[in-house]
C-alpha positions in Angstrom: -7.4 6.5 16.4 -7.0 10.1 16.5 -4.2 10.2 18.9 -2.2 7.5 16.6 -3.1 9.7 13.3 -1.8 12.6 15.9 1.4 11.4 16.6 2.7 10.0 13.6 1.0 12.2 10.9 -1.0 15.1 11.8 1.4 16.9 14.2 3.1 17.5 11.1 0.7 19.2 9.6 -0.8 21.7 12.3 -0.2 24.8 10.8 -2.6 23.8 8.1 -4.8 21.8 9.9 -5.5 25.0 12.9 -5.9 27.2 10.0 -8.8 24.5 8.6 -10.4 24.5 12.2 -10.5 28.4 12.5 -12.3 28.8 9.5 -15.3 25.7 10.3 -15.4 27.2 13.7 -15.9 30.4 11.7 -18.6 28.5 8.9 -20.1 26.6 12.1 -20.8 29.8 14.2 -23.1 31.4 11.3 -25.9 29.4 12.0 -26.1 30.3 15.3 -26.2 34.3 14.3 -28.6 33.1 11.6 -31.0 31.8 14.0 -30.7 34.7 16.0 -31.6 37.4 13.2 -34.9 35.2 12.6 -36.6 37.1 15.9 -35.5 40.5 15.2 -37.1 40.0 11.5 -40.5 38.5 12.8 -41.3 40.6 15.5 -39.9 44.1 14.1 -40.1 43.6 10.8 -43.2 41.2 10.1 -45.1 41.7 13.0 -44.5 45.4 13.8 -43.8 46.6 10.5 -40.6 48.9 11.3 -39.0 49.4 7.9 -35.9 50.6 9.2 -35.2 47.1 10.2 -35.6 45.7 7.2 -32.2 47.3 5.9 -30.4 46.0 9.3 -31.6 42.6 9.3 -31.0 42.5 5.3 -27.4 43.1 5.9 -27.0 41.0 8.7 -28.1 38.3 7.1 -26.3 38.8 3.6 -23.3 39.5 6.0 -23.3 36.2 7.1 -23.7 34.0 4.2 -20.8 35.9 2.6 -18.9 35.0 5.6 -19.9 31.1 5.7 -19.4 31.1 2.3 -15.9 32.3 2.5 -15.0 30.2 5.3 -16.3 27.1 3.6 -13.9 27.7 0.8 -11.1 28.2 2.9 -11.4 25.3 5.4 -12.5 22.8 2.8 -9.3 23.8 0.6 -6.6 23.5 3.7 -7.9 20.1 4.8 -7.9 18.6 1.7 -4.4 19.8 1.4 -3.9 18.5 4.9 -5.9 15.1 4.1 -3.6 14.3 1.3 -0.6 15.0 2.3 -0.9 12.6 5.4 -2.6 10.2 3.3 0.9 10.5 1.4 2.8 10.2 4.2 1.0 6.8 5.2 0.8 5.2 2.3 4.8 5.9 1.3 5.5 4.6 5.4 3.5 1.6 4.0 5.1 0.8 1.2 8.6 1.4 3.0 8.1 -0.3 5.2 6.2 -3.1 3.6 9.3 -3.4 1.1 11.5 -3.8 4.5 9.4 -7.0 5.3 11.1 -10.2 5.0 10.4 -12.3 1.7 8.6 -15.1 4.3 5.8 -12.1 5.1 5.4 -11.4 1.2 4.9 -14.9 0.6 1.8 -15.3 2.9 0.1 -11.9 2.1 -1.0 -11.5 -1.4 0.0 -8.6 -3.3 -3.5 -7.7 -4.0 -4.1 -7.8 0.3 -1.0 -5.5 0.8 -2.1 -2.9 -2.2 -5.7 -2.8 -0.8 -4.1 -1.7 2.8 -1.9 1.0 1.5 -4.8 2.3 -1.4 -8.0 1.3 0.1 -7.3 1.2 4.2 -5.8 4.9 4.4 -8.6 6.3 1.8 -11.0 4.7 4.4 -9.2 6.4 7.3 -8.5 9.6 5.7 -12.3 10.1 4.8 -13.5 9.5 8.5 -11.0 11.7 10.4 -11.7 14.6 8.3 -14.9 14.0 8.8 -14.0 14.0 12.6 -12.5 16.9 12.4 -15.2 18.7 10.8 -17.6 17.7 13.3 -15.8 18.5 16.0 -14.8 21.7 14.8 -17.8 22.8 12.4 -21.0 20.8 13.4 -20.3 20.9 17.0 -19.9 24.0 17.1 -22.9 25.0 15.3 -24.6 22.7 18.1 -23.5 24.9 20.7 -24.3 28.0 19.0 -27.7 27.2 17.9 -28.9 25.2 21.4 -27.5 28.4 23.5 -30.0 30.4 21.2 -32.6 28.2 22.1 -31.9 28.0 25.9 -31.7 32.3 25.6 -35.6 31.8 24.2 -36.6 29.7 26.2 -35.1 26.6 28.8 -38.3 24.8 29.2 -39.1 24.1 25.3 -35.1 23.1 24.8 -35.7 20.4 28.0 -39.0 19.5 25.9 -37.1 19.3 22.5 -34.6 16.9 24.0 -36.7 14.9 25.5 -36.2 11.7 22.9 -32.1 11.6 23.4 -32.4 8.2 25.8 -33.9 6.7 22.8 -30.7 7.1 21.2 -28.2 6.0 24.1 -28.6 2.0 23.8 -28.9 1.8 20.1 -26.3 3.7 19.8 -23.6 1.2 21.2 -25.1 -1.6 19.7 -24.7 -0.2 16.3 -21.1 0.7 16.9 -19.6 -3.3 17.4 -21.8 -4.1 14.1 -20.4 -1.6 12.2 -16.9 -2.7 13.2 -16.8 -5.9 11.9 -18.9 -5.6 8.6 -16.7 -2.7 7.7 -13.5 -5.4 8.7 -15.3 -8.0 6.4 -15.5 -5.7 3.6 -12.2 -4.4 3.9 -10.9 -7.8 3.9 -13.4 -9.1 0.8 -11.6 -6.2 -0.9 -7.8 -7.5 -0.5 -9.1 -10.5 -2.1 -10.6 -8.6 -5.2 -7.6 -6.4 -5.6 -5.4 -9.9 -5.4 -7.9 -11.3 -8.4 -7.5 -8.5 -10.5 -3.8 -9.1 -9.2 -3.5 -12.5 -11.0 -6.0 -11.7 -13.9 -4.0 -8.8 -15.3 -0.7 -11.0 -15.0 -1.9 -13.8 -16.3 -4.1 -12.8 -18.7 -2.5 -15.0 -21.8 -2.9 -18.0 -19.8 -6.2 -17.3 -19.7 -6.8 -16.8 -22.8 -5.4 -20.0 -23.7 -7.0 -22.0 -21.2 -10.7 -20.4 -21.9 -10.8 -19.2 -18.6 -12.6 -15.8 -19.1 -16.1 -17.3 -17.6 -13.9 -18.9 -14.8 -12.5 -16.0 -13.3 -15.3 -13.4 -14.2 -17.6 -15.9 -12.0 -15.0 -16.1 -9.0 -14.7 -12.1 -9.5 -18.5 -11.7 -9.7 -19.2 -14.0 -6.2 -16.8 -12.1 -4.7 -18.0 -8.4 -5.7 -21.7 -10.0 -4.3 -20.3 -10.4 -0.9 -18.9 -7.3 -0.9 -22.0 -5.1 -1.8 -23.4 -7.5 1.1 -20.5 -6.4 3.8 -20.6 -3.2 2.4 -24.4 -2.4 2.8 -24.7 -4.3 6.2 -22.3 -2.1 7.1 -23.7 1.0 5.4 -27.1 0.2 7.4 -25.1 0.7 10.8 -23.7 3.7 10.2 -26.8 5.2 8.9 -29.1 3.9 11.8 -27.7 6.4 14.3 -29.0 9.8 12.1 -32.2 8.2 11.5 -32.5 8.1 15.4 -31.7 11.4 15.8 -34.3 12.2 12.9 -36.8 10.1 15.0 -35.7 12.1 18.3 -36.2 15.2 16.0 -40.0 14.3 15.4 -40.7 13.8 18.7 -38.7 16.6 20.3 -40.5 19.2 17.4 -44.2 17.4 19.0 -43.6 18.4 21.7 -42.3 22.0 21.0 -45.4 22.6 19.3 -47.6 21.4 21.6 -46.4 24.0 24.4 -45.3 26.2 22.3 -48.4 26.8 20.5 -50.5 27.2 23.6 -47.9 30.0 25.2 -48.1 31.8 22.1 -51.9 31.8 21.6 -51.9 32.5 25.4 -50.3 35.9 24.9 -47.4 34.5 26.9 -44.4 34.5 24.2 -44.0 36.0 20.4 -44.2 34.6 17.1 -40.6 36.1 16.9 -39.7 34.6 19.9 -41.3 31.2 18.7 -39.5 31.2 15.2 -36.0 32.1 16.5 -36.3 29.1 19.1 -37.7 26.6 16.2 -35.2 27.9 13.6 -32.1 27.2 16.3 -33.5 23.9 16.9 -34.1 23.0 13.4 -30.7 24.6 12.0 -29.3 22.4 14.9 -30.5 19.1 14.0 -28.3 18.6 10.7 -25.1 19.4 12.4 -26.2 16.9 15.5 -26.8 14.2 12.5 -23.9 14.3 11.3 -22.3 14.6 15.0 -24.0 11.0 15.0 -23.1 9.7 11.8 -19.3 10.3 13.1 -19.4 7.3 15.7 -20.4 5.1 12.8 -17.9 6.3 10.2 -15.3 5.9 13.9 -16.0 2.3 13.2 -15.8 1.5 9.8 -12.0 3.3 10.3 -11.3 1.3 12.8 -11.1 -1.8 11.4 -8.7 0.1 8.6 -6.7 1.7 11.3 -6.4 -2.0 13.0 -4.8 -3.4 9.9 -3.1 -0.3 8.9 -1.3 -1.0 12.2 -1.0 -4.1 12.2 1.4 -4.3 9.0 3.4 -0.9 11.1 3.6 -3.6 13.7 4.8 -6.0 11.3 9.0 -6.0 12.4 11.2 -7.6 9.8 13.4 -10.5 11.2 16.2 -10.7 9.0 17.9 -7.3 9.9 21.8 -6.3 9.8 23.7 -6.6 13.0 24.3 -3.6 15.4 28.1 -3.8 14.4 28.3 -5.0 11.2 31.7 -6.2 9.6 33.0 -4.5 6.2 32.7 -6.7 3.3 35.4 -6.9 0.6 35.2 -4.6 -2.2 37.1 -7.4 -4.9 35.5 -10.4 -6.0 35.6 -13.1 -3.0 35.7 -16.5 -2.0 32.3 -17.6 -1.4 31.8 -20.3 1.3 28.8 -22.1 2.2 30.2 -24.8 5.2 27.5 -27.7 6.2 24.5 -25.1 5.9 21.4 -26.7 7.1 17.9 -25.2 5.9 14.3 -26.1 6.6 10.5 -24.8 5.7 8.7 -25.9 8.2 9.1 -29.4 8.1 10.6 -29.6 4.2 14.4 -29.8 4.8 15.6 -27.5 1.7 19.5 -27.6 2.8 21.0 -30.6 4.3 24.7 -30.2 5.4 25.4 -28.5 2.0 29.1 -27.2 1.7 31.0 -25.8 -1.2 33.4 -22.9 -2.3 32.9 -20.7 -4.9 36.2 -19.4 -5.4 37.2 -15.8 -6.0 36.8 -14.4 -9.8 35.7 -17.7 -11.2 32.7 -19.1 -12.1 31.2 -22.3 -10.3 27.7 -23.8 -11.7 25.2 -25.2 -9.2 23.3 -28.3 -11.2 20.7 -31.3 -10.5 16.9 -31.9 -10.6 14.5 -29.6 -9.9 13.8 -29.3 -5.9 17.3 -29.8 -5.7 18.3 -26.7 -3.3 19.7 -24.5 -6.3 17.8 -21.5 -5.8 18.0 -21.4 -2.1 21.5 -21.5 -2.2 21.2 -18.0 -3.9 18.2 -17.2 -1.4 21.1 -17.4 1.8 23.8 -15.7 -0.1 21.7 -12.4 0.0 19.7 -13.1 3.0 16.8 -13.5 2.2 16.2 -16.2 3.8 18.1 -17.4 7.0 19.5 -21.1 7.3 18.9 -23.0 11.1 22.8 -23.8 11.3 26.1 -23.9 9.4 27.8 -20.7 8.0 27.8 -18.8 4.6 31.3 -16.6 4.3 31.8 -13.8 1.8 35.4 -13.7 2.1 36.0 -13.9 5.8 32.8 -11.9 6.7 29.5 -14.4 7.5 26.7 -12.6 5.8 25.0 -12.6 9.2 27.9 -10.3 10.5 26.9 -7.8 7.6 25.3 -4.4 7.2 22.3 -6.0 4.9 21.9 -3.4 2.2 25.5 -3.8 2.0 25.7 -7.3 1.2 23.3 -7.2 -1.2 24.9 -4.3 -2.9 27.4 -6.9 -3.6 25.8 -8.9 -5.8 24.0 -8.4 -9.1 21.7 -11.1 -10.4 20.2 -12.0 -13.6 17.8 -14.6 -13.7 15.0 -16.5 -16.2 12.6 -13.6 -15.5 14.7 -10.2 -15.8 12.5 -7.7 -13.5 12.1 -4.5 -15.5 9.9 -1.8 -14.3 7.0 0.3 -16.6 9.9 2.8 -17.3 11.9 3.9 -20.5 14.6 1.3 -21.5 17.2 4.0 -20.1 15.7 4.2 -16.5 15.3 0.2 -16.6 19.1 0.7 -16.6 20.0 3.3 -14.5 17.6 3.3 -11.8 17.9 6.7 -11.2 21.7 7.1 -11.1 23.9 9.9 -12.5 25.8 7.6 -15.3 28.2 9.1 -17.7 27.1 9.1 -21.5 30.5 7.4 -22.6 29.9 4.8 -20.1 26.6 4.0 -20.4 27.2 3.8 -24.4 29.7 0.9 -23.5 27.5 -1.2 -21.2 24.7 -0.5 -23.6 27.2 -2.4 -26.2 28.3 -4.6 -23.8 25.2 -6.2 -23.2 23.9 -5.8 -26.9 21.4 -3.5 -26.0 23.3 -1.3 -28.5 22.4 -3.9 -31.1 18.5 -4.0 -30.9 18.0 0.0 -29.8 17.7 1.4 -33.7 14.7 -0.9 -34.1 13.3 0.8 -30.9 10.7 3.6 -31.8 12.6 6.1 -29.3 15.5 4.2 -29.0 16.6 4.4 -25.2 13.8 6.2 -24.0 11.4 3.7 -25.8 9.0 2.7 -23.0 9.5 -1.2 -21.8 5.9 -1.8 -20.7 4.3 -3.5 -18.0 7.0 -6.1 -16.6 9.1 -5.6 -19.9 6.0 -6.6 -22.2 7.3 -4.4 -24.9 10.3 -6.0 -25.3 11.3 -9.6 -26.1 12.7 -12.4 -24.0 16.2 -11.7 -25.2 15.8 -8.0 -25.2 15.3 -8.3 -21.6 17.5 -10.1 -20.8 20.1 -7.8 -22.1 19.0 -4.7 -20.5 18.9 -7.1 -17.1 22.8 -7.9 -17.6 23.1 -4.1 -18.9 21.5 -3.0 -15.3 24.1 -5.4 -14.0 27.3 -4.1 -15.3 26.4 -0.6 -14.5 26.3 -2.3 -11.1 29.3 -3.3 -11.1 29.6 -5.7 -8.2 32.4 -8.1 -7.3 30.0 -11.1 -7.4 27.2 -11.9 -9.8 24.1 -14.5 -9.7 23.1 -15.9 -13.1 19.5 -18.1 -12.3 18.5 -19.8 -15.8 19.2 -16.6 -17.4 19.6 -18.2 -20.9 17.0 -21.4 -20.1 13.6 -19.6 -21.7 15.7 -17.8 -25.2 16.0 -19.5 -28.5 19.2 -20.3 -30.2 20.1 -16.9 -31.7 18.8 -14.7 -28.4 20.5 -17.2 -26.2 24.0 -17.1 -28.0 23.8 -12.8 -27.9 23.0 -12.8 -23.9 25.8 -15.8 -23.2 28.1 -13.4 -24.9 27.0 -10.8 -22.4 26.8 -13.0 -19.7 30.5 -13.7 -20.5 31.6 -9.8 -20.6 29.9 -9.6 -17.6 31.3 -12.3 -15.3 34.8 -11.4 -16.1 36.8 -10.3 -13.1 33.9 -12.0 -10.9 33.0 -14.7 -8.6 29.8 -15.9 -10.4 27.3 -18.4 -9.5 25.5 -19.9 -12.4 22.0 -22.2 -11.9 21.8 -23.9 -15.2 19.5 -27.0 -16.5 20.8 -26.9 -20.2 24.8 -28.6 -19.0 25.4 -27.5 -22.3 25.8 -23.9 -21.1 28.2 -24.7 -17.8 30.9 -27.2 -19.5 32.7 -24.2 -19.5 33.0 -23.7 -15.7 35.5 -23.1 -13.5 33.9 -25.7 -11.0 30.2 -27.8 -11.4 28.5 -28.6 -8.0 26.1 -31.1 -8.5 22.9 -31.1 -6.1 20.5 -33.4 -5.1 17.6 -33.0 -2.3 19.9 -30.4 -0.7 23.2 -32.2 -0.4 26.7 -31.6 -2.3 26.7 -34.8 -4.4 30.0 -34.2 -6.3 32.3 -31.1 -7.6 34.9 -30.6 -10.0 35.3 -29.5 -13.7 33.1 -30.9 -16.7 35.4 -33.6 -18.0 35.7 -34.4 -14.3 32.8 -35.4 -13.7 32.1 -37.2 -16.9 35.3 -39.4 -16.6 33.6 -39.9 -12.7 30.4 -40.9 -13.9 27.3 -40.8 -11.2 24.5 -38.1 -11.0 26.1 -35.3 -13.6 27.4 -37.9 -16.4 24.1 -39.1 -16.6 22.4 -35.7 -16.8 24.9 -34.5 -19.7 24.4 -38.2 -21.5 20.2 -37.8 -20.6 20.3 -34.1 -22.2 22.8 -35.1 -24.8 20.5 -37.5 -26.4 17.8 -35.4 -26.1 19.1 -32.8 -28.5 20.1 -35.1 -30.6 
């Protein structure tokens, strides 16, 4: 673990992290000198009565409590700083390289998994190898310090102090593979409570609605219980090891006493001599504890560090070719020819072909399940289909640079994805946009139009997911975001299907401003919207039913005519 955390974090950070280790080697090293100012002050001061050494070991003593104190500070303020800036580091690689992912990964791990390994996994791992790293370079240390006091006093009582370690050896091991795989259960229980929590906060009108409070707060509640299971099953292996040690401490001090106590009434060794050994060995003891405890919290980080790596691991396999082709910068042909697309066994595509031609606008209709969406899906890659070819002009979108390609489409769709920003930075994403042209798009979209009612205008926050804003508002700071784009193709999915009359005219008008000049695929269930059209494709079950314009289609009869008559008499 160590020597992964090494390589890809911590070599990073050595300055800070040598400067941490000085100082606990520095904090660790004063309980050896304490133990050894404890003879001195029995046998000169106590038991000899010299008051001169009562100002020397005074000193010595405040001396080194300043010093520990000072190098507490110090190291505990440097590897914190070290600590969180390679818990940064990891958790910004996560997300990276999370968002890298392909949308197939995202589908079969939760959000609520993936937020629990890039909050809760690297706060697991980031506790223990401190810890590690204080134990290595305070406590053990300390160990050495004190236990080389005690061999100075005396070998023998050491051997005899030590003489409970086998009981630890055994136990010891077997604690370590149970530790490991209640701290995995827990770790995995907690995914599922942060996906919950996930769906509850999202969803929380729904369930309201549905009376579903007692539902979910039961599911949440059996869920926490077998957590504080995992958790303190867990708990009980890592703390087993230091309670050995305490036991090992019992009999070790037993024995100590028991010879000790006879050489000292024997004449044979001092009460200073006696109190410096037990002090070394006593001092010692809470450093070797937590020595112990380490191998414990090892394996609780392990199972973090296992799944930590394991989404690292995790290589993304829709990736842009090693010599990608240049796309066209004006708005292009778009060609899908006999594309053939499967999940799993589910045939999505079946020999679907069709061109949307250059600066017009073509409509995809048909029933739901019909393959709409998944045309749009291969168009940006984000999904790959098993045979045929998708052109964007004469490039296949397999042939280029991926962030590319996608840079040359903006899409609006049923559910516009704003961000917990101000309605400006919903907009701009963090590009430098002239005021003069930002006002136009702004009016473009009629965002211009609903802004005054705004209680900071463009720097009025849009809430979770929008929340603050309505449908239609959205929606126009969606097509707003898209003309500041301002890409030579554009993706309209239901983008008008979920408004009212009066929202759903203001955004077709933007939607209009907005297509102009380029090649734009509409999905559409109202026909009402697409009559318009350069060109309707009508889908069913994956396949290219018919084509042509609206009165086309009507005069030909078949799957669209009956739509637009089924609809038709619906409204009316």
């Amino acid at each position: 673990m160590l020597k992964w955390l090494w390589s890809g974090y911590l070599k990073f950070q050595w300055s800070g992290l040598a400067v941490a280790m000085l100082f606990m080697m520095i904090e660790g090293s004063m309980l050896g000198l304490l133990s050894m100012v404890i003879r001195p002050m029995f046998d000169s001061v106590f038991i000899e009565g010299q008051s001169g050494a009562i100002w020397m070991v005074g000193l010595a003593v405040m001396g080194i409590f300043t010093v520990r104190a000072i190098s507490s500070v110090v190291q505990k303020v440097m590897i914190k700083r070290v600590s969180e800036k390679t818990n940064a580091s990891m958790r910004m690689d996560m997300l990276r390289h999370l968002m890298w992912l392909d949308t197939s990964f995202h589908q079969n791990h939760p959000p609520g998994h993936l937020i629990e390994r890039v909050q809760g996994d690297v706060n697991a791992i980031g506790q223990v190898w401190t810890g590690i790293v204080t134990s290595l370079s305070r406590d053990l240390i300390s160990v050495i310090w004190l236990f080389g006091v005690a061999i100075s006093i005396d070998l023998k009582w050491t051997a005899v102090a030590l003489v409970g370690i086998p009981v630890l050896v055994l136990p010891s091991l077997m604690v370590q593979g149970y530790v490991r795989r209640k701290s995995k259960a827990a770790r995995e229980i907690a995914g599922r409570m942060s996906t919950q929590l996930d769906e509850v906060f999202h969803g929380i009108n729904p369930i309201k609605l549905n009376t579903l409070e007692t539902y979910q707060s039961d599911r949440y509640a059996t869920l926490a219980d077998t957590r504080v299971r995992a958790e303190v099953k867990a708990t009980l292996g890592m703390s087993s090891i230091p309670a050995l040690i305490d036991i090992m401490t019992g009999i070790g001090f037993t024995f100590v006493l028991f010879f000790g106590g006879t050489e000292i009434i024997a004449g044979e060794k001092t009460v200073g001599e006696f109190m410096g050994f037990f002090t070394a060995m006593a001092l010692a003891f809470e450093p070797l504890r937590k020595l112990g405890a380490v191998s414990g919290q090892v394996q609780n980080a392990a199972a973090s560090v296992e799944r930590v790596q394991k989404i690292l691991q995790t290589q993304p396999t829709l990736v842009s070719p090693a010599l990608p082709k240049p796309l066209p910068t004006t708005a292009p042909d778009i060609t899908l020819d006999d594309v053939e697309l499967a999940y799993g066994d589910l045939p999505v595509l079946r020999g679907t072909s069709f061109v949307a031609e250059a600066g017009k606008t073509t409509a995809l209709v048909g029933a739901s399940g019909a393959g709409k969406s998944t045309v749009f899906n291969i168009l940006t890659r984000l999904v790959e289909p098993q045979s045929g070819r998708v052109m964007v002009g004469d490039v296949a979108t397999n042939e280029a640079d991926l962030a590319d390609l996608r840079s040359l489409f903006s899409v609006v769709s049923q559910d516009a994805a704003l961000f917990d920003e101000t309605i400006r930075e919903n907009i701009v994403l963090g590009r430098d946009v002239d005021p003069d042209h930002l006002d136009q798009v702004l009016k473009a979209a009629h965002v211009a139009d609903f802004l005054p009612r705004m209680p900071d205008g463009l720097n009025s926050p849009a809430g979770p997911r929008g929340m603050n804003l309505s449908g239609g508002q959205r929606q126009r700071v969606a097509i707003a975001r898209a003309l500041l784009r301002n890409t030579p193709a554009l993706l309209l999915d239901e983008a008008t299907s979920a408004l009212d009359t009066k929202s759903e005219k203001i955004v077709q008008d933007a939607l209009e401003t907005l297509s102009k000049g380029r090649t734009t695929l509409v999905i559409a269930h109202r026909l009402s919207t697409v009559r318009n059209a350069d060109k309707i494709v009508v889908m069913d079950k994956g396949r290219v039913m018919d084509q042509g314009t609206h009165d086309e289609l009507i005069e030909r009869g078949g799957i669209y005519a009956d739509l637009y008559r089924l609809q038709f008499q619906s409204e009316d």
